[in-house]
C-alpha positions as CSV (number, residue, x, y, z in Angstrom):
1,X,27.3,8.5,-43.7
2,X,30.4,5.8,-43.2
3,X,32.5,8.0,-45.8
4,X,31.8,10.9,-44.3
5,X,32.9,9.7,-41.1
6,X,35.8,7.8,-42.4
7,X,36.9,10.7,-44.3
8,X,36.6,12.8,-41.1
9,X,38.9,9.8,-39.4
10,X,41.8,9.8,-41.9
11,X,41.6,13.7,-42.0
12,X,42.1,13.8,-38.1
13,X,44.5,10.7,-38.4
14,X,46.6,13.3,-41.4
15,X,46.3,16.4,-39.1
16,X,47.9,14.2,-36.0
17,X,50.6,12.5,-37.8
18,X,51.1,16.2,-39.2
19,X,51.3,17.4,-36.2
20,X,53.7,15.2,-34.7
21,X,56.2,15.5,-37.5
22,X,56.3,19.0,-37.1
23,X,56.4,18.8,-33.1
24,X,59.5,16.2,-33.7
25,X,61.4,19.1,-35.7
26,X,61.3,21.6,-33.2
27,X,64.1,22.9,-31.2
28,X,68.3,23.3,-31.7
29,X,69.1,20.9,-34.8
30,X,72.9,21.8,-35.3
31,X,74.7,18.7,-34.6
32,X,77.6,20.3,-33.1
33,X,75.7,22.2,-31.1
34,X,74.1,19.3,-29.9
35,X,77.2,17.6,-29.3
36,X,78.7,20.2,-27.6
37,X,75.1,20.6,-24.9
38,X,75.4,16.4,-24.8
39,X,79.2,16.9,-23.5
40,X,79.1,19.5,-21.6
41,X,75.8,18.7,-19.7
42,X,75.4,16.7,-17.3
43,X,72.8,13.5,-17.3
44,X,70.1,13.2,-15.1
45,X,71.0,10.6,-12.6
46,X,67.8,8.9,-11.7
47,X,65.9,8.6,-7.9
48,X,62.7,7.5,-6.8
49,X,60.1,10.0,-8.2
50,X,59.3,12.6,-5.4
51,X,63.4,12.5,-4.8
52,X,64.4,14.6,-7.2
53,X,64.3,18.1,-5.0
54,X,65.4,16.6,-1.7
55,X,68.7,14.7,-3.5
56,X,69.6,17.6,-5.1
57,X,69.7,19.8,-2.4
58,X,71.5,17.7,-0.3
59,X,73.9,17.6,-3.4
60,X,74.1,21.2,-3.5
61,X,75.1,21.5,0.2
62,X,78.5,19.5,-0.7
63,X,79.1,22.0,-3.2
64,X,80.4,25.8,-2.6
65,X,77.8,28.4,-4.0
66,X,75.4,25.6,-5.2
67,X,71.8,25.8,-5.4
68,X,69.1,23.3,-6.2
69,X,65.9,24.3,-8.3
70,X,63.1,22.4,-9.4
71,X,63.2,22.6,-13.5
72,X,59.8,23.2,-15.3
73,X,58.3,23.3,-18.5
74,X,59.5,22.1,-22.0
75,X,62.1,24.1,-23.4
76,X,64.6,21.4,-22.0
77,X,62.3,18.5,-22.4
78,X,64.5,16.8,-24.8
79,X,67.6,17.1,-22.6
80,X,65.4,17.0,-19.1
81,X,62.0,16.1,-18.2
82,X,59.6,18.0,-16.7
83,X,60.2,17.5,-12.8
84,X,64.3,17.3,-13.2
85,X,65.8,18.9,-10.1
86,X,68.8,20.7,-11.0
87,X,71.9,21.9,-9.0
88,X,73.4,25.3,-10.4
89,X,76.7,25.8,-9.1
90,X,78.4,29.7,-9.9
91,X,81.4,29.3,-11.8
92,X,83.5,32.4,-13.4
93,X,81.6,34.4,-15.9
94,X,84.6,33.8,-18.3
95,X,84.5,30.1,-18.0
96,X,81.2,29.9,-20.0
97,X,81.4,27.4,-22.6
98,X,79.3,26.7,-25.7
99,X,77.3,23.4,-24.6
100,X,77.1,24.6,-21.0
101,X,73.9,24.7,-19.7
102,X,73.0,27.6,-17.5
103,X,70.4,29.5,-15.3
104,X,69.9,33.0,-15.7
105,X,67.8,35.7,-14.3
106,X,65.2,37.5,-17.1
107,X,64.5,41.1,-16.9
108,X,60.8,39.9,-15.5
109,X,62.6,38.3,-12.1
110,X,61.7,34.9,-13.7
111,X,64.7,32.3,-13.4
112,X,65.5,30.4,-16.9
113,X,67.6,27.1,-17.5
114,X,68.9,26.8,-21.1
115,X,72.1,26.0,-23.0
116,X,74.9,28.3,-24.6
117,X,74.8,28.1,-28.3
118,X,76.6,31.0,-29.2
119,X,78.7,34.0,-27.8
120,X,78.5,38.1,-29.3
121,X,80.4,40.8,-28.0
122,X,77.0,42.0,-25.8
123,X,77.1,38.2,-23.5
124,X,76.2,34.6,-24.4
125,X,73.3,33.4,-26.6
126,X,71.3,30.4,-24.9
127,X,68.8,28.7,-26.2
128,X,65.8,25.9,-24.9
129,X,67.1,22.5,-26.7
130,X,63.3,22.1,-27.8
131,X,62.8,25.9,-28.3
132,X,63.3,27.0,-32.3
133,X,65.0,30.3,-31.6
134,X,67.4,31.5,-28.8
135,X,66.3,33.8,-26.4
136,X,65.6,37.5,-26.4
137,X,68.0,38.4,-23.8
138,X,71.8,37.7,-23.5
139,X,73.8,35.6,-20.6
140,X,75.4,38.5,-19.2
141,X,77.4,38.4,-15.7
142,X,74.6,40.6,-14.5
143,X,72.0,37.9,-14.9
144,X,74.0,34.8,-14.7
145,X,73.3,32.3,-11.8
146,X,75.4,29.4,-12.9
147,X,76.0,26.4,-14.6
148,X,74.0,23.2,-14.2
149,X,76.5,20.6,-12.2
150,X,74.3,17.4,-11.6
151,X,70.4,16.2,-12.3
152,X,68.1,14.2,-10.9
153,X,64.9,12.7,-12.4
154,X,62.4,10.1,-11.9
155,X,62.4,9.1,-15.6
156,X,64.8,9.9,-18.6
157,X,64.2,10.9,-22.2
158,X,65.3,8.8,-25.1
159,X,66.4,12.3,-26.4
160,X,69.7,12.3,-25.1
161,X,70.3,8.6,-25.4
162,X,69.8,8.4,-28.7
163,X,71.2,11.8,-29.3
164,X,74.1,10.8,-27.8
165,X,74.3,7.2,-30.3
166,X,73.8,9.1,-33.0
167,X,76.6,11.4,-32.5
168,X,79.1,8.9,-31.3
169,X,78.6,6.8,-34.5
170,X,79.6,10.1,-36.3
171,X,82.1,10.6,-34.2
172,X,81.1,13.8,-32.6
173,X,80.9,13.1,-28.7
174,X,82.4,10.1,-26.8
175,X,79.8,7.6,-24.9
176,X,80.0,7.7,-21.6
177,X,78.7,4.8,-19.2
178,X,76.2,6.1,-16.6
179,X,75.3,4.8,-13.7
């Protein structure tokens, strides 16, 4: 009866650590991809939890055409936890860059916050930093909203911190001190 049970722990111990490994090697893994979402997005500034909404929308009201939306769910996760305010701020369809990470409207009326990875002839290809493909539909100027300009968050990920590490020692992005 103790092997059994022990052999029951370590194979639920296996299936964990398993799991995990696989969970860790989801989402966007091109480093110049990354570097190019680390540079061209901003950080979350952090506030007091239950701040995040009310700071950004007084931030947006400084800013022409800005909007503040509450982010959810885990396609950003890496870049953004759960609960990050956002302010989205319209800039010229044209002025999309690879990096930049945007909101968009989906065909279903639901608003989506991801970054540019690519661009085709049909719009821009945007993808969730922890998703593992890019999404179905295009950044078109139909759909755009605009570009995230400032975050705020209660707590940070070591995602981009150490994100950003690595890719300085490689040379790939500059640190920048935050405050």
């Amino acid at each position: 009866m103790k092997n059994a049970a022990r052999t029951a722990r370590l194979l639920l111990t296996t299936l964990v650590v398993a799991g995990l490994a696989l969970a860790a090697q989801a989402g966007i893994k091109s480093e110049r991809t990354l570097a190019a979402i680390i540079s061209r997005t901003p950080a979350p500034r952090l506030v007091e939890e239950g701040c995040q909404l009310k700071t950004a929308e007084a931030a947006a009201a400084t800013l022409p055409g800005a909007q503040a939306f509450w982010g959810i769910g885990r396609s950003m996760e890496p870049l953004y936890a759960t609960n990050t305010a956002i302010v989205v701020q319209l800039i010229d369809y044209e002025h999309i860059k690879k990096g930049m990470t945007v909101v968009y409207l989906k065909r279903t009326g639901v608003r989506v916050c991801h970054s540019v990875v690519g661009e085709t002839t049909g719009g821009y290809l945007v993808q969730g930093v922890n998703n593992d493909v890019e999404d179905a539909e295009l950044i078109t100027p139909d759909n755009f909203i605009g570009v995230i300009v400032q975050a705020y968050a209660s707590t940070d990920t070591a995602f981009r911190a150490g994100t950003e590490k690595r890719l300085a020692a490689k040379g790939k992005v500059k640190l920048i001190a935050r405050s």
